[in-house]
FITI-163356 format. One record per residue (C-alpha): residue number from 1; y, x, z. Coordinates in Angstrom, 3 decimals. Layout:
(NUM,(Y,X,Z)),
...
REM end
This chain:
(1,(98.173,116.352,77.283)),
(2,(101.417,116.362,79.182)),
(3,(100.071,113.794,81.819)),
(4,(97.134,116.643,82.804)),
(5,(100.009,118.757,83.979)),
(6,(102.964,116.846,85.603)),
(7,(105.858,118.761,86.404)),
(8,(106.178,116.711,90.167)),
(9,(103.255,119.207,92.240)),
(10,(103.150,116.414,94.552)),
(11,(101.606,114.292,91.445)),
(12,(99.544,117.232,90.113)),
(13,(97.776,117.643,93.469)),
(14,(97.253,113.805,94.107)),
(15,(95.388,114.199,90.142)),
(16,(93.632,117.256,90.423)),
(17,(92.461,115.523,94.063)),
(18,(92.235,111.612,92.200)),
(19,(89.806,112.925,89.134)),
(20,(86.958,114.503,91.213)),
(21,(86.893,111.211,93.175)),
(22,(87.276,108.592,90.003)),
(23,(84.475,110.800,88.186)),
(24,(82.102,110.713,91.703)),
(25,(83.144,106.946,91.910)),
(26,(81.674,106.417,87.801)),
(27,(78.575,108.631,88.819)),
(28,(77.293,106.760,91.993)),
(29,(78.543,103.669,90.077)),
(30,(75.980,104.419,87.715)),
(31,(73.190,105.556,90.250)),
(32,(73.980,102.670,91.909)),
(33,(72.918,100.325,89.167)),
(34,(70.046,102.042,88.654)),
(35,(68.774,101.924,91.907)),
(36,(69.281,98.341,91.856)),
(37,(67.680,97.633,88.772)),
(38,(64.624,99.965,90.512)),
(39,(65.291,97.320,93.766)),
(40,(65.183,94.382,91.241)),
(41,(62.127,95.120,89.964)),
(42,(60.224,96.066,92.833)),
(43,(61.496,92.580,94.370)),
(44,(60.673,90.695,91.129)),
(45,(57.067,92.696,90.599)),
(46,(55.708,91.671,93.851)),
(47,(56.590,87.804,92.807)),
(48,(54.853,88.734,89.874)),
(49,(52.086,90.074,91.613)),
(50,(51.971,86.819,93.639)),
(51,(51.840,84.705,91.072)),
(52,(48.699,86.346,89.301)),
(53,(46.919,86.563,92.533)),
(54,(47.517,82.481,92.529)),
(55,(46.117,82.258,89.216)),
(56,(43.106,84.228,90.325)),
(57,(42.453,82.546,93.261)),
(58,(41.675,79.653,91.038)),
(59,(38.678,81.521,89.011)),
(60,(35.581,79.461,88.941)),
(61,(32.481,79.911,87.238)),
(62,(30.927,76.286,85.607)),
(63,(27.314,76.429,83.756)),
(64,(27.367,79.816,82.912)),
(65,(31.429,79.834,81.768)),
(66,(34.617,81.184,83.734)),
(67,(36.831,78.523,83.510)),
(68,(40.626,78.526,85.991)),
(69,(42.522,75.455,87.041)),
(70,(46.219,76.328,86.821)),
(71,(48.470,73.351,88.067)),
(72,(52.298,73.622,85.893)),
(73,(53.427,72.489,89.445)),
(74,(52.134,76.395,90.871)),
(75,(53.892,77.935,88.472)),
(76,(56.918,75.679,87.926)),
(77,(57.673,76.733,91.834)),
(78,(57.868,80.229,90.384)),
(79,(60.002,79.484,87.905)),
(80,(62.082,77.514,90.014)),
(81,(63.174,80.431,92.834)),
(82,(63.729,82.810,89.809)),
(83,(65.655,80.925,87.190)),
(84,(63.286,82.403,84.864)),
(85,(60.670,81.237,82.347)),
(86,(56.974,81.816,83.295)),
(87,(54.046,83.043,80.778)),
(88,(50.499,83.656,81.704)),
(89,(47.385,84.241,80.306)),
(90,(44.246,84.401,81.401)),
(91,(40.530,86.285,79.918)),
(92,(37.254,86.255,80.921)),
(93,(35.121,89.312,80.965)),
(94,(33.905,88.439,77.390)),
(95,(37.295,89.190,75.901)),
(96,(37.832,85.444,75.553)),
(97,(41.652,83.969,76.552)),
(98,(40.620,80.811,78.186)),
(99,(44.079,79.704,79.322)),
(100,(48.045,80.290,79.098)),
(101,(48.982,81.958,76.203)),
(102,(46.833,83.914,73.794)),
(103,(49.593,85.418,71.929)),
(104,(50.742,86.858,75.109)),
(105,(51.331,90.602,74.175)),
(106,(48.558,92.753,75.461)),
(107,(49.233,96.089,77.999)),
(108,(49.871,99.409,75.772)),
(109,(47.527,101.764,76.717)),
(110,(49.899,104.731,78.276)),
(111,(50.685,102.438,80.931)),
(112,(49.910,103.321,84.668)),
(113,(48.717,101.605,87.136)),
(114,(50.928,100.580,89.771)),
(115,(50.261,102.541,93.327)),
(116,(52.798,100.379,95.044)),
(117,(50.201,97.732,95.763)),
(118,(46.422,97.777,97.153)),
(119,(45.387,95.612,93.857)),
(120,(43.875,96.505,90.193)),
(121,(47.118,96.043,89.018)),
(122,(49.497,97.106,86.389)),
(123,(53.630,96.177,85.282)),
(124,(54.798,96.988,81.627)),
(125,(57.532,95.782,79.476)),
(126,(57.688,93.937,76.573)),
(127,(59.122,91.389,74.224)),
(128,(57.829,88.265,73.760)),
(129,(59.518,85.222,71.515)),
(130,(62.452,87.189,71.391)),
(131,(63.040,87.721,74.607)),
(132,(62.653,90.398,76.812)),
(133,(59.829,90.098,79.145)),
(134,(58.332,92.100,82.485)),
(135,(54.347,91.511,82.873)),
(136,(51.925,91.907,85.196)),
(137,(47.918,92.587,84.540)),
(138,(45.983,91.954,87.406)),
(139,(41.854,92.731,86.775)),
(140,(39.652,89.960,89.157)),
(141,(36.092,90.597,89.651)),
(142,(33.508,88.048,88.458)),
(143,(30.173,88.302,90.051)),
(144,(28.521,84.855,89.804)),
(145,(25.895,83.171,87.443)),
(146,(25.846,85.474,84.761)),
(147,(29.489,86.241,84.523)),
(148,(29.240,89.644,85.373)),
(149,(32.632,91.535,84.809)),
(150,(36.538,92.200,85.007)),
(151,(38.653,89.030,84.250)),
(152,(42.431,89.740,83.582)),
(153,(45.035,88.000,84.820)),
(154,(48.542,88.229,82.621)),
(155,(51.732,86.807,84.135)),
(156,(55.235,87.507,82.303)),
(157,(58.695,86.383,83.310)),
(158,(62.306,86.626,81.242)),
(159,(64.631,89.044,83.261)),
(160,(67.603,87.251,83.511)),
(161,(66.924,86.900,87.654)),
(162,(66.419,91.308,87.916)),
(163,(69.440,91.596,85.412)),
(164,(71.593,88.987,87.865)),
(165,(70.677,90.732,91.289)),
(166,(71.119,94.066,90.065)),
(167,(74.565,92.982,88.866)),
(168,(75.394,91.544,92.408)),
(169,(73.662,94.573,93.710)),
(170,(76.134,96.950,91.563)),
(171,(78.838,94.571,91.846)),
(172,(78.589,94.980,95.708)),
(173,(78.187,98.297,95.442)),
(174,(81.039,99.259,93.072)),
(175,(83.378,97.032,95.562)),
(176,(82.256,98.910,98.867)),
(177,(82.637,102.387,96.918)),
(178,(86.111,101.354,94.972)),
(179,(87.358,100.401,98.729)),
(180,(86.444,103.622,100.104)),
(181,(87.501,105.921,96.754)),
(182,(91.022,103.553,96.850)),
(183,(91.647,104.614,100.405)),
(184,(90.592,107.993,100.257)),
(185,(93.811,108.461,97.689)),
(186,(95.651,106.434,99.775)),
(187,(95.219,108.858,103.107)),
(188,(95.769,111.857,100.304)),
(189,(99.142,110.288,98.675)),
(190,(100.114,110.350,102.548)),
(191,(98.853,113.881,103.173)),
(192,(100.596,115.118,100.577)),
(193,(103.686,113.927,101.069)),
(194,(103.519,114.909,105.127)),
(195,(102.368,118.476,103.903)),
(196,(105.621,119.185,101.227)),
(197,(108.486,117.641,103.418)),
(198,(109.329,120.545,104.557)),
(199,(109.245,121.803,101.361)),
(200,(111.599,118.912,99.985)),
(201,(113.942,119.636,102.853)),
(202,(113.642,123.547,102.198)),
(203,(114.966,122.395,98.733)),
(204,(117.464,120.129,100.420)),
(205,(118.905,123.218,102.859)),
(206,(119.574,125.400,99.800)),
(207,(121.343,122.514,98.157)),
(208,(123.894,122.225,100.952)),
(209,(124.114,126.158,101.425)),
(210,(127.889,127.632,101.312)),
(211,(127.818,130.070,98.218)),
(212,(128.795,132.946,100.175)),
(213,(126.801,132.249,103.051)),
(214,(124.020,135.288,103.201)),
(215,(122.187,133.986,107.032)),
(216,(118.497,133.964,106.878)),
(217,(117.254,130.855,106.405)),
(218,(114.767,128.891,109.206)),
(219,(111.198,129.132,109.597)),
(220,(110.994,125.502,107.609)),
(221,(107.079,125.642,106.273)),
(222,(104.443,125.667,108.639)),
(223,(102.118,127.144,106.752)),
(224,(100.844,131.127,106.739)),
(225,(100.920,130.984,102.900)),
(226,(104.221,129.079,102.473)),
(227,(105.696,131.241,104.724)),
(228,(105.798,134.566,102.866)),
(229,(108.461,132.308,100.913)),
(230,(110.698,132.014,103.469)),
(231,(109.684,136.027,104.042)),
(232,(110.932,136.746,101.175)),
(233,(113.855,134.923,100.998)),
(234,(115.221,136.521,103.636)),
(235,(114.475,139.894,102.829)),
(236,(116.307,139.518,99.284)),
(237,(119.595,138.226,101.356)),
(238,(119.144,141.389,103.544)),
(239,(118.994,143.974,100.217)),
(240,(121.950,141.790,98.464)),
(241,(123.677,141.767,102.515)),
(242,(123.596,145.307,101.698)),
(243,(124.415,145.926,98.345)),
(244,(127.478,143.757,98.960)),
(245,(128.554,146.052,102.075)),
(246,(128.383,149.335,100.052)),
(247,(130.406,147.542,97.190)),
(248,(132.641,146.662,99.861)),
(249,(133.083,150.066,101.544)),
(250,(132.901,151.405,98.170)),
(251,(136.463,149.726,97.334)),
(252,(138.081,150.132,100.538)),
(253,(137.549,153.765,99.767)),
(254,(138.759,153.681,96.079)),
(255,(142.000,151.877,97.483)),
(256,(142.792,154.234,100.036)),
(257,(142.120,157.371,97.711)),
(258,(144.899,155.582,95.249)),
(259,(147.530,154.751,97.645)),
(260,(148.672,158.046,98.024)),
(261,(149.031,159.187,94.062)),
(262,(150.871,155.669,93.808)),
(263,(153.244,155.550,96.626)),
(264,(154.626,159.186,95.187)),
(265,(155.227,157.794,91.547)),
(266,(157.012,154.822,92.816)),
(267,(159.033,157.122,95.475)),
(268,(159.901,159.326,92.497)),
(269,(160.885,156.308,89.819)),
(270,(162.912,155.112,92.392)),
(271,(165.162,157.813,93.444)),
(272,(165.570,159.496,89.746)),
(273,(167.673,158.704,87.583)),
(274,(167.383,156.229,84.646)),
(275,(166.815,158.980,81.889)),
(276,(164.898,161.518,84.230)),
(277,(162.816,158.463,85.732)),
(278,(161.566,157.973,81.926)),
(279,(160.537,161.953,81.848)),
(280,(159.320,162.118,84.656)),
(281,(157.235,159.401,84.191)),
(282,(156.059,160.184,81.049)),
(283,(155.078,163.773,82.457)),
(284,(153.314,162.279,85.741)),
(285,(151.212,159.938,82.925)),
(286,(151.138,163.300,80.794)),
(287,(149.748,165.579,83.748)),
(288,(147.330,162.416,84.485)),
(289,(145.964,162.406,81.836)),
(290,(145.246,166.451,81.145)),
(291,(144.152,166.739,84.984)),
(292,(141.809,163.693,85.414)),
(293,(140.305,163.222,88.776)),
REM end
């Protein structure tokens, strides 16, 4: 995976700073959405709750019978603010369902009632005509001519209104947070390229160096830990400064130590004759090469 390590440091630092901030973007992305599905609810619950407590408010007890009164207008209002469809269902102590729907599913048994509100009250979900549904059981005391007892209250509603605010909730959410993570790279793409300019004109100085220049070079990073490269630097010209001095004294030495051996032979070749220059040339090369050094 060539593109996990870019051979620009400039890019591999704006990455290895750009992944940690796209992954903490998708994580509070997520949380996000679930707390706004948990804000939904709670929003959409207390309607709920509302609603039932309507229907309950509208109990009455006629020759010995619960009976409830439950205009379509009440609950068309409902249905009306939340885009949603409505279900209730309502039983008398007895066990009987004596309006709404009777094949509204019943509360499973695990469930919990809610501490959220100071009510006999209790939120589940379920499915119902294949739809998703959120319910809410609210228990009504009956205490009047013989109807002695818990009535309970069951209003349901479709989710599509939680499901939209959440989404504008998360929508809003992942906009605000995108914004911030977007300019957060933005300030580091600008960071980065303030903090290795003087690197890029280090790179630029050695570029236009003279070959044989050996001068130190300037104190061009900022930095305590860049600067040991510049250290260092300089310390290699000062051993090769060196090296190049001895090497230099080294053959002014060697020259002078053959000047003297050389300006003999050629004094010699030149006054000798033509057959004794040969000899004695061959016997200076002869005696040069038996007495080496």
């Amino acid at each position: 995976m060539k593109w996990l390590k870019p051979q620009s440091l400039y890019l591999q630092l704006l990455l290895f700073l750009g992944l940690p901030l796209l992954l903490l973007w998708g994580l509070s992305a997520f949380n996000s959405y679930v707390s706004a599905l948990q804000a939904a609810t709670q929003a959409y619950d207390r309607t709920l709750l509302s609603s039932a407590r309507t229907v309950s408010e509208r109990l009455e007890v006629h020759n010995g019978k619960l009976q409830v009164n439950v205009p379509w207008v009440v609950l068309d209002s409902f249905e009306l603010n939340m885009n949603d469809r409505l279900y209730y269902k309502v039983v008398d102590p007895d066990g009987r369902v004596i309006s709404g729907y009777d094949d509204l599913p019943k509360m499973p048994p695990s469930t919990s009632r809610t501490r959220l509100y100071p009510a006999l009250a209790w939120f589940y979900h379920t499915e119902y005509r294949g739809q998703a549904i959120r319910v809410a059981k609210l228990l009504q005391p009956v205490n009047e001519d013989n109807v002695v007892g818990m009535a309970e209250i069951y209003v349901a509603e479709t989710l599509q209104s939680r499901r939209y605010l959440a989404t504008q909730l998360l929508f809003s959410s992942l906009v605000s947070q995108g914004l911030l993570v977007l300019l957060t790279l933005v300030l580091t793409a600008w960071l980065l390229r303030r903090v290795l300019r003087p690197m890029r004109q280090l790179s630029s100085l050695m570029v236009r160096r003279e070959p044989g220049l050996l001068a130190p070079l300037p104190e061009l990073l900022p930095w305590s830990e860049t600067r040991l490269l510049i250290v260092a630097f300089n310390r290699y010209i000062d051993r090769l400064r060196g090296v190049l001095s001895r090497q230099a004294r080294f053959n002014a030495d060697a020259s002078h130590q053959l000047k003297t051996p050389l300006a003999v032979l050629k004094t010699q070749v030149s006054v000798a004759p033509d057959a004794q220059r040969s000899g004695a040339v061959a016997g200076e090369l002869a005696g040069d090469e038996r007495h080496p050094g």
